[in-house]
N, C-alpha and C positions, 0 to 999 in steps of 0.2 A: 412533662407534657407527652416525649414519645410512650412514656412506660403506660398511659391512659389510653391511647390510641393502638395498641395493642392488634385490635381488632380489627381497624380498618383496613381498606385497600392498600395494599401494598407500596402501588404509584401516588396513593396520598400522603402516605408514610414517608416517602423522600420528599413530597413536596415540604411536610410538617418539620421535616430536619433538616432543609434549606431553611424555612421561615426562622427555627428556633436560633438556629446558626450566625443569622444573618442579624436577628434582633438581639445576641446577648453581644455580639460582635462590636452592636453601635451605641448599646444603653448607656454602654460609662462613655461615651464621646462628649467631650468637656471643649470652651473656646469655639464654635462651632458661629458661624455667620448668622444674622435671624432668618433668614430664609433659610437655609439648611437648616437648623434648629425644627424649624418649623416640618420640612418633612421628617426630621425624626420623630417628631410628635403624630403623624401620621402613621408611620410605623409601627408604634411603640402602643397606638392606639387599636391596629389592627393585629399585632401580638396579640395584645390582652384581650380583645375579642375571642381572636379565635380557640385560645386556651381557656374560652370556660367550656364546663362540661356539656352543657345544651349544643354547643358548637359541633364539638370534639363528635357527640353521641351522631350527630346529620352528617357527617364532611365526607359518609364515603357518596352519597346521594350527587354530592358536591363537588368530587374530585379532579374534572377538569377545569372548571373555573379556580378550586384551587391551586392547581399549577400553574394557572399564571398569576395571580394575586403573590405566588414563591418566585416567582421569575419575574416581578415585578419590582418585590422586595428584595430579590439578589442581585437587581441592579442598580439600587438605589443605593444599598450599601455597600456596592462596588465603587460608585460615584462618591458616596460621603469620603468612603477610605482613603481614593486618591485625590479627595479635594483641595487638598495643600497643593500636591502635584500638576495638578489640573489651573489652581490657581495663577500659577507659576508659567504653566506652558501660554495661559490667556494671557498673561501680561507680555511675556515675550513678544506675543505676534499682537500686541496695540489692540487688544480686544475690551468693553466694558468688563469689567468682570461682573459686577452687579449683575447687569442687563442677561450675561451670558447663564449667569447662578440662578436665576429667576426663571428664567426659560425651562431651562433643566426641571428643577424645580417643580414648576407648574404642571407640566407633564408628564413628573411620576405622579404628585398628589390625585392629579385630574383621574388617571388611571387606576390608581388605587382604590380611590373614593367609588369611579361607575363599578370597580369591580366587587367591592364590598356591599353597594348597594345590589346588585347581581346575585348575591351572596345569603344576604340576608331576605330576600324572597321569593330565592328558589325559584328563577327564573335564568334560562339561558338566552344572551345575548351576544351575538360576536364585536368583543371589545380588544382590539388591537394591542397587544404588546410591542411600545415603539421602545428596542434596546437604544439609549444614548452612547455614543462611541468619543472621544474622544479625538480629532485628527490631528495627534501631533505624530509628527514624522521622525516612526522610529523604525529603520529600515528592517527587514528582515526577506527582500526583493532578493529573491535569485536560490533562498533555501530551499534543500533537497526535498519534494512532497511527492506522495503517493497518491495519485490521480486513481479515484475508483475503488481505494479499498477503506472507505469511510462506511457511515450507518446505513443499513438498506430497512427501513423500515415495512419493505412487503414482506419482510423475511418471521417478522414478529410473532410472538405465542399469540392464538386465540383468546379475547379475554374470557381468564374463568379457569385457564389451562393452565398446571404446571405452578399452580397456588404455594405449596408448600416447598418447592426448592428457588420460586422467586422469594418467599416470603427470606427465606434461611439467609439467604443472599443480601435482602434488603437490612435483616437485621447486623449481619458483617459488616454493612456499610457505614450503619450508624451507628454500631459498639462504640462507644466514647471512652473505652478502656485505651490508655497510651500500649498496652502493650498487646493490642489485639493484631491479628495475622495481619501484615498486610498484602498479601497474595491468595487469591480464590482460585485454587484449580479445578475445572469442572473438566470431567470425562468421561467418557464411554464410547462405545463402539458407534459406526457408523449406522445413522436412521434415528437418532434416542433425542434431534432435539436440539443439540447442543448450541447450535447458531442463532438457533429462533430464539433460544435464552438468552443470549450476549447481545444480539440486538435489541430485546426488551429492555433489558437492564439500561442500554443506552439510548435507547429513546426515551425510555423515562427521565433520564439523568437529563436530556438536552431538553424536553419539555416545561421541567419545571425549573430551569435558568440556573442550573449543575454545573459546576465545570468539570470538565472529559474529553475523551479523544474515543473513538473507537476504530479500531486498525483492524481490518483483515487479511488471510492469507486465502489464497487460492489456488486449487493444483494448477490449473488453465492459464497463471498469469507469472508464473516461476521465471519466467527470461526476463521479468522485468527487476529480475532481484532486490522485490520489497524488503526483503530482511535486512538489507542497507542503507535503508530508508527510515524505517520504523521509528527511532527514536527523532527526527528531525520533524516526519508528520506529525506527533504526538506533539512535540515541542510546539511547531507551526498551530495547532488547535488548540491547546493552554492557552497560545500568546494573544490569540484573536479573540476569544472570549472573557479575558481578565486582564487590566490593564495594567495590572503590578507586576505581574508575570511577564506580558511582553517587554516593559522598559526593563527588568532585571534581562530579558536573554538578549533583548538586542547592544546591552550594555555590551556580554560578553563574545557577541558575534561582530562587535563593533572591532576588537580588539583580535580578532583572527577571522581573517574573512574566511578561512579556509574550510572553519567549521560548519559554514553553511549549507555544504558537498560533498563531505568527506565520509566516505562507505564502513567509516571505525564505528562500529558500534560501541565500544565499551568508552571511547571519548565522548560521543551522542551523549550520552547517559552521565557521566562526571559531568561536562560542559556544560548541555542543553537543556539537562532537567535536574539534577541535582543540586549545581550550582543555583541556580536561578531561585530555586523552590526555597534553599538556605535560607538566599538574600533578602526572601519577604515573606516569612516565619509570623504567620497570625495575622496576615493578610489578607490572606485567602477566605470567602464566604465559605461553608458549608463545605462537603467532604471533596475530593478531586477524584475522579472514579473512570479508569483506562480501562478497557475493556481492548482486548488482545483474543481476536476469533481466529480456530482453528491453525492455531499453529504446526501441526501435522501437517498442513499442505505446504508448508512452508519451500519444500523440496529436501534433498539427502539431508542427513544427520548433521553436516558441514554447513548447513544452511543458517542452522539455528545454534549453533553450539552456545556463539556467544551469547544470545538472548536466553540462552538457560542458565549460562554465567552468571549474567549479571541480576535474572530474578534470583537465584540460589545464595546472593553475594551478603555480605554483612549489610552493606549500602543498603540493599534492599529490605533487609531485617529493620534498619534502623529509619527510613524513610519518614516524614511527616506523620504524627498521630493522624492524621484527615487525609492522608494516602492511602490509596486502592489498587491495587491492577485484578483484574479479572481475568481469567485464562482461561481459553478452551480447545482442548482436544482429542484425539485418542490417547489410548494407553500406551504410547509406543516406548519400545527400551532405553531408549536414550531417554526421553522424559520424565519416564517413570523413574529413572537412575536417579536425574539432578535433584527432582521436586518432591521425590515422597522420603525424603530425609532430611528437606529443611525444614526446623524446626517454627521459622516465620510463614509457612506455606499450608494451606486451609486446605486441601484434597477434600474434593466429592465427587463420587459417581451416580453416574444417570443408570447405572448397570444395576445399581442396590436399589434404586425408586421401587416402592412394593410394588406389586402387580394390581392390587385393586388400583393403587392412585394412578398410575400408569392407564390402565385401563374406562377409568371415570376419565381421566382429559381424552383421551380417544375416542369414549361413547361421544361426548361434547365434540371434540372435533366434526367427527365423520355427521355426526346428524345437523348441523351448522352446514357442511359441506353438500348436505341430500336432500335440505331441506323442502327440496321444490318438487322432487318426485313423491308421492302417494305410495305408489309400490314399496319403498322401503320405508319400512315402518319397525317400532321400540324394538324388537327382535331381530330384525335384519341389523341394524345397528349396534347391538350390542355381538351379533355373532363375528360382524366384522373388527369390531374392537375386540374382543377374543382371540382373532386369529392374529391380528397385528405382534402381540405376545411384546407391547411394548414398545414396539419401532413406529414412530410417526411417519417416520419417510415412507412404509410401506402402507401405512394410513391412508399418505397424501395420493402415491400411486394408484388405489384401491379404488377411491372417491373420483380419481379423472377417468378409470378403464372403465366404470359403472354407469358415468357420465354418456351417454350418445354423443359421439362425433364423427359418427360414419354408419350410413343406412347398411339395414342388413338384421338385427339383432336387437332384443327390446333389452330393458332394460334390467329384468329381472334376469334373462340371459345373461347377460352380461355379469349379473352379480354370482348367478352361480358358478361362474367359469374361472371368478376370483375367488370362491369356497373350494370347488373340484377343480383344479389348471391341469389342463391335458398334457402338458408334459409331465415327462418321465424322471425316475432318478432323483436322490437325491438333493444337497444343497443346503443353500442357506433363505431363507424365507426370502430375504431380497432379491436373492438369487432366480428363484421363481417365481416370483413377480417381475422381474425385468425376463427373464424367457416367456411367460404369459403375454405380458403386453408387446412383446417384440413377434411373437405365431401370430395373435395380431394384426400386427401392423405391415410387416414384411412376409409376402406369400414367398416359400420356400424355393422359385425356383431358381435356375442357376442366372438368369441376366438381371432379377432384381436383385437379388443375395449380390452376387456382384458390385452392383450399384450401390446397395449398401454401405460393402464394406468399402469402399472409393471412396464414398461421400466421409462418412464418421470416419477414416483412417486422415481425409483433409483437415476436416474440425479438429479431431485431437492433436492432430500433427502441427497447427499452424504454433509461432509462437508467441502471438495475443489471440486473443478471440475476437472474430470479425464476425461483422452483421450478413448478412445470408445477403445482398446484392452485393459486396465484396468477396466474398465467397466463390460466386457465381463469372464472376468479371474475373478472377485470377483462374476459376478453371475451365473460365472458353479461351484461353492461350496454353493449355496442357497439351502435349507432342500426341496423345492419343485421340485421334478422331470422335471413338467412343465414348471419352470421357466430356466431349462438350454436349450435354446435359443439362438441362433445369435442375438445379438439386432441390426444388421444391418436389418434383414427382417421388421423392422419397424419405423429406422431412415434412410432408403435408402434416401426417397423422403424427408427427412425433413431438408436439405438443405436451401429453405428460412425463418425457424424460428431459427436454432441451428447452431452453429460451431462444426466446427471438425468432420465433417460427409466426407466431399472431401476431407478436412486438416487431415491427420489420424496424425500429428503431434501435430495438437491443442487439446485442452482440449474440450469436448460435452459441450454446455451450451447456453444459448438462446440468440440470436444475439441484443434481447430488453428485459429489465427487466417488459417490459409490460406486456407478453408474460408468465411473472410467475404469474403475479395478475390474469390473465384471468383464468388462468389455476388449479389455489387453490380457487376459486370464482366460488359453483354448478351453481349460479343465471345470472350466465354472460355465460363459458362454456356447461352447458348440461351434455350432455352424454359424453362430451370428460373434465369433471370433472375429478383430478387428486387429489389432497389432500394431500398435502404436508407431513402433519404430520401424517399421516396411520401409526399406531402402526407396521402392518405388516411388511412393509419393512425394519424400523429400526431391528427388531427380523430379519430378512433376511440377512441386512447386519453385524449384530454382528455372526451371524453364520458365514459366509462367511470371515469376519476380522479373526476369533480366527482360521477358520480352516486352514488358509494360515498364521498364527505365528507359530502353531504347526506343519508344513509339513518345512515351508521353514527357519525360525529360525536355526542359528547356531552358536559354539562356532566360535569366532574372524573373522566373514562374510567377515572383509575386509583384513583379513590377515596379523594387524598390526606387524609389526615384532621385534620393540622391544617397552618397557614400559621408556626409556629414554627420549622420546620423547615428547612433552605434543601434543593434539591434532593439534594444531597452527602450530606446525613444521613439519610435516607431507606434504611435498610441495606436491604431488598427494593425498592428501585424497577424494578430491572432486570427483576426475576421480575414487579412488578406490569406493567408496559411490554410485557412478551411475553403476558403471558396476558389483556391488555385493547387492544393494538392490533394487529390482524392485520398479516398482511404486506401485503394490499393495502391497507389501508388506510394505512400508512405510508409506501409508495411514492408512494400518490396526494397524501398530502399534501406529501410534500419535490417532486415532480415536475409537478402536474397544469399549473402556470403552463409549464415547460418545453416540454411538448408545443403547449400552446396558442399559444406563440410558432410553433411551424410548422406550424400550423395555417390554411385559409383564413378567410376570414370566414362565419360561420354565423349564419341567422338561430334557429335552435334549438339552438344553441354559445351566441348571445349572451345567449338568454333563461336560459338555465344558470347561465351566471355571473354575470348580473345577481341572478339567486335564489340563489346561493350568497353572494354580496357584497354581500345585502339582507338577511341575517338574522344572526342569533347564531350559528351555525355557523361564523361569519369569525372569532369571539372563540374558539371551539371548536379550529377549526384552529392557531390562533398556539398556544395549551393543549399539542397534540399535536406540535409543532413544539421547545416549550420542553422537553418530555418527550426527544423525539428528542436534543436539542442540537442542535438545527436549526436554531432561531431564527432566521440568519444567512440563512435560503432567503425570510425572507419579504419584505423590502424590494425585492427584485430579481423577485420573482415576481405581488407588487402593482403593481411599475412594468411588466412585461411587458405586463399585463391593462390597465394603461390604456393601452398601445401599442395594445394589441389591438384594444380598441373606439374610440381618438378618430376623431373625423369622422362616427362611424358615429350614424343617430335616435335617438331614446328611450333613451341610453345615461348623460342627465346626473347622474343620481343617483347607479347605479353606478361614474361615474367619482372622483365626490366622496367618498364613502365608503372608492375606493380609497387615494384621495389622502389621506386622513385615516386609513387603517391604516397607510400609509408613516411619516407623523408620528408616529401611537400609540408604533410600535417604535421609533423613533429616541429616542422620549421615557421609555420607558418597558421599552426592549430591556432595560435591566442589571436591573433590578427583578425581573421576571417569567423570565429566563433563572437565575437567582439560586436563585429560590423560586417555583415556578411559579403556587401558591393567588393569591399578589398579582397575578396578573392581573386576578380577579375584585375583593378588597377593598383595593388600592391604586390601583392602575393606572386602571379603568374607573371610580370616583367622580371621581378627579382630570381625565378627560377635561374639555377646555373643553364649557362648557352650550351654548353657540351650534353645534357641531359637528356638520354632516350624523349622524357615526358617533355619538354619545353623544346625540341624540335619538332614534336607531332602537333603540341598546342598554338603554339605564335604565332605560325603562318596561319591558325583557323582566329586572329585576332587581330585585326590587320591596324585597328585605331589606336591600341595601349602604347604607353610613350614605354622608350626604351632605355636600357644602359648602355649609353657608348663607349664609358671609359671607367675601367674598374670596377667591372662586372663581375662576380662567380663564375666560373665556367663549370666545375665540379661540386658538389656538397663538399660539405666544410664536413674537416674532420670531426669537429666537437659538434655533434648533432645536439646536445640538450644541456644548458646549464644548471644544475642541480643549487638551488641558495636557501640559504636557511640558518644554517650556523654562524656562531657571531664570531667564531677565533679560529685561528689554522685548523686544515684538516688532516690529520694523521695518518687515519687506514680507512681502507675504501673493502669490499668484497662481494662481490655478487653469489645470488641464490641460487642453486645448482641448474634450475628453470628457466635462467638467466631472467625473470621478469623482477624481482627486486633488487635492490644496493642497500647496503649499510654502511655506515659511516660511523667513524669517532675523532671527536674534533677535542679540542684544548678548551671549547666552553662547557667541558667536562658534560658532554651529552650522547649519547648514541642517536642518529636517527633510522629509518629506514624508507625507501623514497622507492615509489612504482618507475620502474626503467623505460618504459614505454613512453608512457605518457610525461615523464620527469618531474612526477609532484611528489609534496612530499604524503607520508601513509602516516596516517597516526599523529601523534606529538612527539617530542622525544624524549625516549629514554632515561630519567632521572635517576641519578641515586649515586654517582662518582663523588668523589669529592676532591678529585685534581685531574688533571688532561686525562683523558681517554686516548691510549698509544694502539692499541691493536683489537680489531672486531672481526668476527667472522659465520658464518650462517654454518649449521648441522647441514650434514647431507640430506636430511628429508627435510629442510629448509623451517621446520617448528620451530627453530629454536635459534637464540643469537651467544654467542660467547665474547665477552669485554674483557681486557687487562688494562689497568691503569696505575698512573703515577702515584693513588692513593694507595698502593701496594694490594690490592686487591682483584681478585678476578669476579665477573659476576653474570649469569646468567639469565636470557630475560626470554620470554614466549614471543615468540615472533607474532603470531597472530592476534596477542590481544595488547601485544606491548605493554606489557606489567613485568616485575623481575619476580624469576622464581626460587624462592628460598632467600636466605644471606649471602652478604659475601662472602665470595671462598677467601677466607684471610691464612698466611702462613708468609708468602714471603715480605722480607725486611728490605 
């Protein structure tokens, strides 16, 4: 059937290899209930519909309505597959099953049937796709997911654009060769595209009832270290869409809670999606198609290593014949090193697209984009497709500076100053396009150029991206008089570089990550030079953090009202969290230590944090921290602040204090992350009585019940107990950084466990096969060396916890 349909639309093309998938999946299904029976006759009936040739010849006319009649059909045969299962879970919880099976039932048939009649005459009606879910309770509460870097469908190709590398793409997806790539790398330089293709592909995929994930990176959101995430999101978006999938991961996450937070990628990947995907081999509808954008922003080379690991890996060679990942990013060396030499890895460039097809999706684009102006007419449109030489992104720039959004200049001006741009000099075509739109936007002199770079040195500098009245609220508390400013008077007009200037919902941040290279680049920029890393604004914005912890911080922010409850149970916390911690105020407290690290030293910075880290507002903040699921930010953010101030006068106290909240969490992190109330009536009486922090606190507590007798007075020597291993522990050794331990224990295992926080990193170590006597870290901390009682020494990678090479065998 796809080999007939050749011709069609691309997006009906997946829908037609969901339907094909989904109907050879269920044909031999033998023992089947009569009501189930009967929707496969439904099915089976709209299979053979739509594969005759009169069909086949109309469906591209058709193509949304056939995405859901495929999303209809790939739920149904999601339903028949797990019907055993399903049957089983109804019986457990005292349900009819009949009654339950029928229901089901009726409301695929029902749906199938309006949409088929829909179908055959060519009539559009909005007919509801209702997915049935299944509620049996298979935890998967509390997994690591990535908030925000799922599908952004504004981001999509034009339809009509970009025909022949969706098409190429589409047809990878559905090769039904067992030993087709399964990796798609898409690349080229920045402006060609790349995004808008990876979100297509995955809106289509999720349109027509696909299963997929689509994950992005972003330069703007690097401190939230997606790359740690990646494979738990992905996993979390499998599990929610297919119910074979979810009861296989939650099987295995049942069995080690650990993996549902754990920052190891290469166990993510073994555990979360390999394992699982094994377990139910031909269960799955139609192909699983990941889509993985812009990995380049990922941040430094160290960022992604492992993720180039593990698509480079055999694993990944060998993955499900109906497994996909799609990849996009630039050509950068380290990428190009791992991926254009495995031999399972599909490489294309958007840099080889010919220039006429390049240039036809551009006429389309820009004249879709003009359409409502007269003045630009077939020759303006084609001149500006001409000059793009390729690049959409300087398309999309072209089409908004031609656009009127500010009196002054008609619109044919406008477009000649995009053909002639009065600047000088060299460059890269982007390059002048963002100096055109920027002469512009900002008049040259020196108090707006100023205000300028103040404002974009804020934006790029913060460490999420905040909505421009956040923005605004953190920089009317900046130590400079001058800098309290509307930062609208100078992001009115900058609309075609930034979002969330019209959107006052969306977060301010640059609509192309180009856009920041230009901009942190004296030699490319100019005079509209911004410089990311400017001591100043950091010193600006750690003012501004602390002085909005210490105004807006308060005892129980969200009013929890009793400590019986662990945070979990709390069915409104999310609603209370949003409507009692603003958005600056949240920022500042996951953030304010971050900035203060690059910050200089200040004698009115010090006096700040000395009053912030002198009063109960420090118990306040850990409060809002445990609310966030933050926790995790404050042991590294207390150890900043005493970097900050050692050596420096009159800092002893504050140092002590600091030193003695590092403790509190360590001792008291699982308690209060748990149930947050126990910070106050667990946590804070247990403090030892001798301790800088718990003589400044208790007297501001005057109700908390006490210890009278056989109290702490000092921390306990043994700050954290390290558990995991099942038999004596041999050799112990820290990492020259001091922030990891290794271990080697007699259940013949190595582990390696984060020192800080005392959990454990990874899994452990396999491959001994008698006690493990002695372990120890390289000096550049890469690598681990073992000796054990199986007469063998062996060496393993610290960072991905794999052993590298054999054992060194010799002695007897």
């Amino acid at each position: 059937m796809i080999a007939c349909a050749c011709q069609v639309h691309p997006y009906a093309q997946i829908a037609l290899g969901i339907l094909s998938s989904a109907a050879q999946l269920l044909i031999n299904q033998t023992n089947l209930d009569k009501a189930v029976s009967g929707l496969l006759d439904t099915v089976r009936s709209v299979y053979e519909f739509l594969t005759e040739k009169d069909s086949i010849n109309d469906i591209d006319e058709m193509k949304d309505t056939l995405a859901k009649i495929a999303r209809a059909i790939s739920d149904s045969a999601q339903f028949i597959n797990n019907y055993s299962a399903t049957k089983s879970f109804w019986k457990r919880t005292a349900k009819n099953i009949f009654s339950e099976t029928q229901t089901v039932v009726d409301g695929y048939v029902k749906t199938l049937d309006g949409l088929m009649q829909q179908y055959r005459d060519r009539t559009i009606r909005d007919i509801q796709v209702n997915t049935y879910r299944i509620l049996e309770d298979l935890n998967l509460d509390g997994m690591a997911y990535a908030g925000g870097a799922g599908l952004n469908t504004t981001e999509k190709c034009l339809d009509g654009t970009r025909k022949e590398t969706l098409q190429e793409i589409i047809n990878w997806i559905n090769d039904p060769d067992v030993d087709a790539p399964r990796v798609y790398w898409l690349h080229g330089q920045a402006g060609r595209g790349k995004s808008a293709i990876a979100h297509t592909i995955a809106s289509w995929i999720k349109d027509v009832g696909g299963l997929g994930s689509c994950f992005c990176f972003a330069r703007d959101r690097q401190t939230e270290r997606r790359e740690e995430k990646i494979l738990t999101t992905i996993a979390r978006d499998l599990a929610d869409r297919d119910q074979s999938f979810r009861r296989a991961l939650a099987d295995v996450v049942s069995k080690d809670h650990s993996l549902k937070t754990t920052p190891d990628v290469m166990q993510q990947w073994q555990k979360l999606i390999l394992e699982p995907l094994y377990r139910i081999t031909g269960a799955i509808v139609g192909n699983v198609v990941v889509v993985i954008d812009a990995l380049d922003e990922s941040g430094p080379d160290t960022s992604r290593e492992h993720i180039l690991s593990l698509l480079a890996s055999p694993e990944a060679a060998h993955l499900p014949s109906n497994f996909r990942i799609l990849l996009t990013s630039r050509s950068l060396p380290d990428i190009e090193h791992v991926l254009s030499t495995a031999a399972h890895v599909k490489a294309a460039s958007l840099d080889a697209i010919s220039g006429v097809s390049a240039e036809r999706d551009i006429r389309l684009y820009v004249s879709t984009e003009l359409r409502r102006f007269p003045e630009i007419g077939t020759s303006e449109v084609q001149t500006i497709a001409q000059k793009s030489d390729g690049l959409f992104e300087w398309a999309r720039l072209a089409c908004r500076f031609i656009k009127p959004n500010k009196p002054g200049r008609t619109v044919m001006e406008r477009y000649n100053e995009i053909l002639f741009p009065r600047v000088g000099g060299g460059g890269t075509l982007l390059d002048v396009m963002y100096k055109t739109i920027l002469e512009d936007m900002v008049p040259p002199d020196e108090t707006t150029l100023a205000r300028f770079r103040s404002v974009m040195q804020q934006v790029m500098s913060t460490f999420a991206p905040l909505r421009l009245d956040t923005l605004n609220e953190m920089r009317s508390h900046f130590p400079s008089e001058e800098d309290h400013f509307n930062m609208i008077i100078i992001l009115e007009y900058m609309t075609p570089l930034l979002s969330g200037i019209s959107d006052r919902h969306s977060v301010v941040r640059p609509l192309h990550a180009s856009f920041y290279d230009f901009l942190n680049d004296p030699s490319r920029s100019g005079i509209y030079f911004v410089g990311v890393s400017s001591i100043g604004v950091h010193s600006s914005l750690t003012f501004a953090s602390l002085h909005i912890l210490c105004n807006d911080l308060k005892f129980n922010i969200c009013g929890l009202e009793s400590s019986y409850s662990c945070n979990s149970e709390v069915a409104d916390l999310e609603e209370r969290v949003s409507k009692n911690i603003s958005p600056h105020l949240s920022y500042s407290c996951q953030y304010w230590a971050d900035h203060l690290q690059r910050a200089d030293y200040d004698s009115r910075l010090a006096m700040l944090v000395k009053t912030f880290v002198g009063c109960e507002k420090l118990l306040f903040w850990l409060e809002v921290l445990c609310l966030l699921d933050g926790l995790g930010h404050a042991t590294s953010a207390l150890a900043s602040t005493i970097s900050w101030l050692q050596g420096k006068e009159d800092v002893e106290d504050a140092l002590m204090l600091a030193q003695d909240g590092i403790k509190f969490v360590q001792n008291f992190g699982g308690i209060i992350s748990h149930s947050t109330p126990h910070l106050y009536i667990s946590a804070l009486p247990f403090t030892p009585s001798n301790t800088k922090l718990s003589r400044m606190l208790m007297p501001k507590f005057s109700h908390l019940v006490s210890v009278v007798v056989g109290g702490q007075k000092e921390w306990p020597a043994a700050q954290v107990a390290l558990q995991g291993h099942t038999r004596s522990v041999n050799s112990v050794g820290f990492s020259s950084d001091g922030k990891r331990i290794v271990s080697g224990s007699d259940d013949k295992t190595v582990r390696i466990w984060d020192a800080e926080r005392g959990v454990r990193i990874g899994g452990p170590l396999e491959g001994h096969t008698h006690w493990v006597n002695s372990v120890g870290f390289s000096s550049d901390g890469k690598r681990i060396v073992s000796g054990s009682d199986d007469n063998t020494v062996r060496i393993w990678d610290a960072e991905r916890g794999v052993q590298i090479g054999g054992p060194l065998e010799g002695h007897t």
